[in-house]
N, C-alpha and C positions, 0 to 999 in steps of 0.2 A: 456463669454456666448454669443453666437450666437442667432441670432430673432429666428430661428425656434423651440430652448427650448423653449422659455417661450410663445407660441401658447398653447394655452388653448383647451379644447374640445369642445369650441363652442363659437359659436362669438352673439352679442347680436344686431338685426336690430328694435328700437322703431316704433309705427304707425307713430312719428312726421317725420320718415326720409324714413318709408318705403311708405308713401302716399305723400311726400312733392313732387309736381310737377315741381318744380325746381329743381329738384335732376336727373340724368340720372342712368338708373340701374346699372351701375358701379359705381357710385359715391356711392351708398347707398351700393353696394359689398363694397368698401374703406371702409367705416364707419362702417362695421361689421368683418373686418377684422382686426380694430385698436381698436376695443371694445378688440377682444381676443387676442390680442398682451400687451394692457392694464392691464392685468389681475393680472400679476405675480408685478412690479412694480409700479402698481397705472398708470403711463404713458404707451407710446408705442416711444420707440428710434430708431426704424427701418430709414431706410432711404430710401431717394424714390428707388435705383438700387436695394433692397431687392423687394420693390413691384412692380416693372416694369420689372422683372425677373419672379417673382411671375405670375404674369398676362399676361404674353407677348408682354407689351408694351414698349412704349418708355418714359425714367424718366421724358421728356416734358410733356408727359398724366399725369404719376402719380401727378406732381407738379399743375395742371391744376385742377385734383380731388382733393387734399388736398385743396388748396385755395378756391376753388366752397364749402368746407364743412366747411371752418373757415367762410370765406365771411357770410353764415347763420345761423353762429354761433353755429355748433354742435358739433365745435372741439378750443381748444385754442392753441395756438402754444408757447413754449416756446423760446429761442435760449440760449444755455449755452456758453460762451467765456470765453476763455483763457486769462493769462494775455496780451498779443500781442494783445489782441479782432480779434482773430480769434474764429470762429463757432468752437468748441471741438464735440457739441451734438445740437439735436433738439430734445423735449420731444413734444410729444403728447396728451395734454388731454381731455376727453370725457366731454363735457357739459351736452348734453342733453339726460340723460340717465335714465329713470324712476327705472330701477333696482339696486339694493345696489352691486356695484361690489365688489370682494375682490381686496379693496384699501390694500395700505401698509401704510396709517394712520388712525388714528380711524374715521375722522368725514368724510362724505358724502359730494361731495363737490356740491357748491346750484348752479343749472347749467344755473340759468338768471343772476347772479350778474355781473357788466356791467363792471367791469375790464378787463375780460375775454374774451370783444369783440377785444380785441386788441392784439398783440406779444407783450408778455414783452421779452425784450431783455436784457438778464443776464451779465453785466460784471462787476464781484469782482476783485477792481484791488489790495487792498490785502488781506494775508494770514493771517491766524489767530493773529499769533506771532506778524506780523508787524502791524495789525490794533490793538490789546493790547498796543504795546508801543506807537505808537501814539496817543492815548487815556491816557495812562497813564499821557508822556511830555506834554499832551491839544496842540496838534500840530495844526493849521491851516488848516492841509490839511482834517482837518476832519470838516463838516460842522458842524455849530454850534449847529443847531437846533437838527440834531442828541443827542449833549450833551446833549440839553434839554430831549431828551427823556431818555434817561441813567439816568438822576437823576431824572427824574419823579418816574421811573422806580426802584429807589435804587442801579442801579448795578454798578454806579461808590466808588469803597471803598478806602480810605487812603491805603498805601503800611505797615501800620502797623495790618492792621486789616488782609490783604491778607498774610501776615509770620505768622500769624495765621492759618489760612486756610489749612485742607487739599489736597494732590493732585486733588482728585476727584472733589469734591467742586468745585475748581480753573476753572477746566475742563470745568468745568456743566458753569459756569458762563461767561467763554473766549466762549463757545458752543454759548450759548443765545445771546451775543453780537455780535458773528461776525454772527450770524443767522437773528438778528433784522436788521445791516446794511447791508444784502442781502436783504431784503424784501424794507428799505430803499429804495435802487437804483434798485430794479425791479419793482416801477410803485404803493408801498402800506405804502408810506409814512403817507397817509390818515389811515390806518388800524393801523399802529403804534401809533395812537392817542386815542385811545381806548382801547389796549391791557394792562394786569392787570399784576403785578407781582406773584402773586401767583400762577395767572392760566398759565403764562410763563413755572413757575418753576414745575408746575404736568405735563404738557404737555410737559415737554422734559422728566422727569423719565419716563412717560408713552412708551415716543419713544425711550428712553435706554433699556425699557424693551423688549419691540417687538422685539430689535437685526435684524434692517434693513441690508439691505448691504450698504446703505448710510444716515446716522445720520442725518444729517445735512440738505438734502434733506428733508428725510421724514418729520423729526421735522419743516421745513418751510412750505412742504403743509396741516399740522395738526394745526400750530398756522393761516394760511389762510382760513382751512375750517372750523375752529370753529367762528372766528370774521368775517366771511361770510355769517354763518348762522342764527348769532345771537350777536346780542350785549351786553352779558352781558360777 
């Protein structure tokens, strides 16, 4: 799917960004261009040659406007990496946005909460399978405090109680864990300290149900913007 599908019919500019005097009228064009780019995925993945094509400029400009709209915090920046920790993606998200967009997770995300001032910088270095077994064998290479959360948590089970266990289940469970050690190492190790299991486990049926185009995604910024919004 190419950026110019998922352009929406209209882009969203707040009073905070359309009067902010620190803002140059292109900057504030950016920021209502990334609203309706936003739309369809909750983020915006374009990249700068998309909108310096878009605009006529040169990707230095666009890079120049994105940073001027993070710098005041109206945009959060993700960076997604590969295993090599090369850049794969950069996701986009809207902070400061008084309207309810259509997200692709259920909860609104709180657009002062002060993680958000920062790039979290995404790299899983493994894959589901192989962070299972290592967790399984209690490897070292997994931090420890992680395990503490796993058993706060209930999700570490004997290998007699998981030959139990249907496929699904299995799924749902290998999901949520290798979903917690992505939040883990993206900067919300703190948030993991308060996260509930029960409300883990409705909050991913929930984003089973919705049938994302990415699980695992959506299901991490839904367990972010509920324990963002609130702490219970």
């Amino acid at each position: 799917m190419n950026e110019e599908n998922q352009i929406s019919y209209y882009s969203i500019i707040p009073a905070t960004v359309r009067y902010n005097n620190k803002l140059k009228p292109a900057e504030k064009l950016m920021y209502g261009e990334i609203t309706s780019l936003t739309n369809m995925m909750g983020y915006c993945f374009a990249n700068n040659k998309y909108f310096a094509n878009l605009y006529n400029v040169t990707t230095h400009t666009v890079s120049q406007w994105i940073s001027k709209l993070e710098k005041l915090g109206f945009i959060h920046i993700e960076l997604v990496r590969d295993k090599k920790k090369e850049i794969k993606e950069r996701r986009i998200y809207i902070l400061d946005n008084p309207y309810v967009q259509k997200n692709t997770y259920p909860y609104v995300l709180k657009s002062t909460y002060p993680m958000y001032k920062k790039v979290q910088d995404i790299n899983i270095k493994y894959n589901i399978d192989e962070l299972i077994s290592l967790l399984e064998n209690k490897s070292s290479e997994i931090p420890k405090d992680f395990y503490i959360i796993l058993e706060r948590l209930e999700f570490i089970y004997p290998k007699e109680i998981i030959k139990r266990m249907n496929k699904n289940s299995i799924d749902m469970i290998n999901n949520i864990i290798y979903t917690l050690y992505d939040l883990y190492h993206s900067g919300f190790s703190n948030l993991l300290s308060i996260v509930k299991r029960e409300s883990l486990i409705n909050l991913y049926i929930l984003s089973k149900d919705y049938k994302p185009d990415d699980l695992l995604n959506y299901y991490k910024r839904t367990i972010i913007n509920k324990y963002t919004n609130n702490s219970t």
